[in-house]
Every structure is written in structure tokens, then in C-alpha cells.
matplotlib code that plots the C-alpha trace (Angstrom):
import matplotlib.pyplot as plt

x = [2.3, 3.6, 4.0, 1.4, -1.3, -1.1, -1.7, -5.3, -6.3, -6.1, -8.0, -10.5, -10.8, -11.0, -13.2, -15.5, -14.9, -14.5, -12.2, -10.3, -9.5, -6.1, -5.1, -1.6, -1.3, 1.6, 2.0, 2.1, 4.3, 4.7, 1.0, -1.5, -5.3, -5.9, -4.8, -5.2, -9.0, -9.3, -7.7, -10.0, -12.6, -11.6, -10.7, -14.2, -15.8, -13.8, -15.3, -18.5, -17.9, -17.9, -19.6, -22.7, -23.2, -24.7, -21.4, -18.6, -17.8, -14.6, -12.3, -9.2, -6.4, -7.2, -5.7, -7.0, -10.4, -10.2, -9.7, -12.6, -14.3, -13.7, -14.5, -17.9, -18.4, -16.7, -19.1, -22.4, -21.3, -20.8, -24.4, -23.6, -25.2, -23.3, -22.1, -18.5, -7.0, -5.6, -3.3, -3.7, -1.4, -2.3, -5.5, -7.8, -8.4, -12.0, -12.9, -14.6, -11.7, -9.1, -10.7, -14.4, -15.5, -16.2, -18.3, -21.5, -23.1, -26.2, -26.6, -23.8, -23.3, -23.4, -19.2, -17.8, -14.8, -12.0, -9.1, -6.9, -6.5, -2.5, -3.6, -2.6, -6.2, -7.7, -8.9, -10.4, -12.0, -13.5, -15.1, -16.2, -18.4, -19.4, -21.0, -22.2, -24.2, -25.3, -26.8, -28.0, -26.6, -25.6, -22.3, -19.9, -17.0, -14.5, -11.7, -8.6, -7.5, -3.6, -4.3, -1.8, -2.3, -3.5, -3.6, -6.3, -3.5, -0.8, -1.0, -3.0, -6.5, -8.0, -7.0, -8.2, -11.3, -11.6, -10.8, -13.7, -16.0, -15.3, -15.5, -18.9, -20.2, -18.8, -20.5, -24.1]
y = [-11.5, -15.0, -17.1, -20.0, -17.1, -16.4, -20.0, -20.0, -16.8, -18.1, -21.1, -19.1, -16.9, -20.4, -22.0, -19.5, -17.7, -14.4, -11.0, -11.1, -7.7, -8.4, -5.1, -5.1, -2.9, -1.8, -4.3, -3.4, -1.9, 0.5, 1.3, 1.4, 0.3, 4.0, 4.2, 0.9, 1.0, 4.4, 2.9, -0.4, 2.0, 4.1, 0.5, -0.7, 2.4, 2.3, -1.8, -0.4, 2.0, -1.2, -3.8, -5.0, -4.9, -7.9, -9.4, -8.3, -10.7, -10.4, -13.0, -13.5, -15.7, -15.5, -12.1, -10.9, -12.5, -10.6, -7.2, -8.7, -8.8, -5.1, -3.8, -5.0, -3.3, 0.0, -0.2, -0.9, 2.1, 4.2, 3.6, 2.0, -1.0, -3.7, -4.8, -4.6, -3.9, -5.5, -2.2, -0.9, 2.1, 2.7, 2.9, 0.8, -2.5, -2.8, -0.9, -3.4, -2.1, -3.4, -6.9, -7.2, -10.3, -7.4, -5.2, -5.5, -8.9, -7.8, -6.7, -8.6, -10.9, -14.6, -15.6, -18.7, -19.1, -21.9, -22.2, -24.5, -25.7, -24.9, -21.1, -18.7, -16.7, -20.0, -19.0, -15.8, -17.3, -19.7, -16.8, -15.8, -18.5, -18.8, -15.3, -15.7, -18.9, -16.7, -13.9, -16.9, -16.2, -19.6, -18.9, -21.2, -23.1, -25.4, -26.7, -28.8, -30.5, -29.3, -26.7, -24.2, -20.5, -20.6, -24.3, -23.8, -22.5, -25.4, -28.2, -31.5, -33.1, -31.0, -27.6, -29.0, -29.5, -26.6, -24.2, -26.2, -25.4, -22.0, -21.7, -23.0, -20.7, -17.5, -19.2, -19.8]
z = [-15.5, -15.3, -18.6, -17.9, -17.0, -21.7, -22.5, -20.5, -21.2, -25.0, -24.0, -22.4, -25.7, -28.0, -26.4, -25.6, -29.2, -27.5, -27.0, -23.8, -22.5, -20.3, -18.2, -17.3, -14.2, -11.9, -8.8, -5.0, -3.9, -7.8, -7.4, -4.8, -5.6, -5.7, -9.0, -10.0, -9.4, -11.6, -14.6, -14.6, -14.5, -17.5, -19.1, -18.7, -20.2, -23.5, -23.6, -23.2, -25.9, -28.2, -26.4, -25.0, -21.4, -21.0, -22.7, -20.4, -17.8, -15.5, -14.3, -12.2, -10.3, -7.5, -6.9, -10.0, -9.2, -5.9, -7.8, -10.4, -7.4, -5.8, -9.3, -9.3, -6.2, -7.6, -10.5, -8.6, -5.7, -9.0, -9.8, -13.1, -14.7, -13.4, -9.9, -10.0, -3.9, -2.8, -2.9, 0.9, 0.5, 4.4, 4.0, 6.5, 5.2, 5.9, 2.8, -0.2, -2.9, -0.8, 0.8, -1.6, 0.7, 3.5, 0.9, 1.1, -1.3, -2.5, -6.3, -7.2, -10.0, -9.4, -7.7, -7.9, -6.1, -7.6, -5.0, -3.3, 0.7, 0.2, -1.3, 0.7, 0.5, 0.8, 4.5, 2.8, 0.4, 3.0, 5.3, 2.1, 0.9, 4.9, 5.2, 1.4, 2.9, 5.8, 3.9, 1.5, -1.4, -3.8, -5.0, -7.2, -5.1, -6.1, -3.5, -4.6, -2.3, -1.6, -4.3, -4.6, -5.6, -9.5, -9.4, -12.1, -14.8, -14.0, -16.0, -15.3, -15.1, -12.7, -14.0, -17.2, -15.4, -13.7, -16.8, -18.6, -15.4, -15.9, -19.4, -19.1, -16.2, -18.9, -21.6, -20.1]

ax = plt.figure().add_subplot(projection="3d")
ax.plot(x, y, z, "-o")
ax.set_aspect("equal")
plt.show()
């Protein structure tokens, strides 16, 4: 995990006075997301065994939030309480563990997106919020302008800002 990724993920845990849970899981090509996906599961089980439901939230960069993402769908097609890859390992990419903006968006929790024109899922993310405005579903979005990939976790005003935004969305 990069270095400035520690710094925010205390932040987070200040400011919102809270436990962070940080998985550290084997990359592409290590790992594919069908073993990634079973170990975030067994992860969130042992939180359960000492936490609320209603008190876990999940969070990512944006590849991270992408797999935040996929999880909620691998939770709510388990039939557990909470609606919830990127690791294809030749499997087809249609399938909401590998690419969760093609799963299904009902019984979700509430996204918001943060990303940047200059990210390189930036066009994903955009189809995204699209067919979420289709379906008419509200979700978050926040677009820098020439934002590069984790632009939120770099130094300056408007990461600042956006860390605070999201702070606030875990908070309420």
C-alpha cells in the first residue's frame, strides 16, 4: 500500500473517533478476486463478531472503493444484512465482483463517488453515476477537475476538502 494512503486512514480514524479495519491483500497478478473476495468475507464476519452492524462502513481509493463496492454486492447476493475485482483471472468481466457498476443497484447502500477527470476509471465512474441517474438512484459525486487517481490522499486544499466531505458522509 503506498505511504500517503497511512496518513489518511489515521485521519479518517481521528476525526471520526473510530477503528479502521485495513485488509492488506495480494495484488493482481499474485491473486485473483477469487480469493481476494473469500478473505474480505471471512474479514467481515470476525468484525461482526465484535461490532455492530449498523457501524461498519467500507471505504476505498478508488480501486479499493471499487472492491468496497463489489463487496456489498457479495454480501447482499449472500443474503446477509448488508449490501456489499477487479481480479479477472479470465473470468468474463461482466460479473458485479470484477466491474460492481454492472451489478445490479438496488438494495445498496447510499455511493458517493470522489474522482478525478485525469483518473484513469474516471470514464467508469462516469457511466456509473449515468445509469445510477437512470435507475434514479441519488448518489454522492465529486469531480476535480484534472484529478489524478487518489487525488483525495495528496496533499492540498481540495483533498483536505474532500477527506472532510467524507468524513462527514461516515459520520452521519
Amino acid at each position: 500500500m503506498p505511504h500517503f494512503h497511512w496518513p489518511a486512514i489515521a485521519r479518517f480514524a481521528n476525526t471520526l473517533r473510530r477503528t479502521m479495519t485495513v485488509p492488506i491483500y495480494p495484488i493482481a497478478p499474485e491473486l485473483t478476486y477469487r480469493k481476494v473476495f473469500p478473505f474480505l468475507l471471512r474479514l467481515y464476519h470476525r468484525i461482526l463478531q465484535t461490532s455492530d452492524p449498523n457501524s461498519v462502513a467500507f471505504r476505498g481509493d478508488p480501486a479499493g472503493g471499487g472492491m468496497a463496492f463489489a463487496l456489498c454486492h457479495a454480501l447482499r447476493d449472500a443474503g446477509l444484512r448488508y449490501a456489499g475485482l477487479r481480479y479477472a483471472g479470465g473470468d468474463p468481466l461482466g460479473t458485479p465482483l470484477l466491474s460492481p457498476s454492472v451489478g445490479p443497484l438496488i438494495c445498496l447502500p447510499r455511493l458517493t463517488i470522489f474522482t478525478g477527470t485525469h483518473d484513469v476509471l474516471n470514464p467508469d465512474a462516469r457511466a456509473l453515476r449515468e445509469r445510477a441517474a437512470d435507475e434514479g438512484l441519488d448518489i454522492g459525486w465529486y469531480e476535480r477537475d484534472r484529478g489524478l487517481h487518489v487525488w483525495m490522499l495528496m496533499p492540498g486544499h481540495d483533498a483536505a476538502a474532500a477527506l472532510a466531505r467524507m468524513s462527514e458522509g461516515l459520520s452521519g
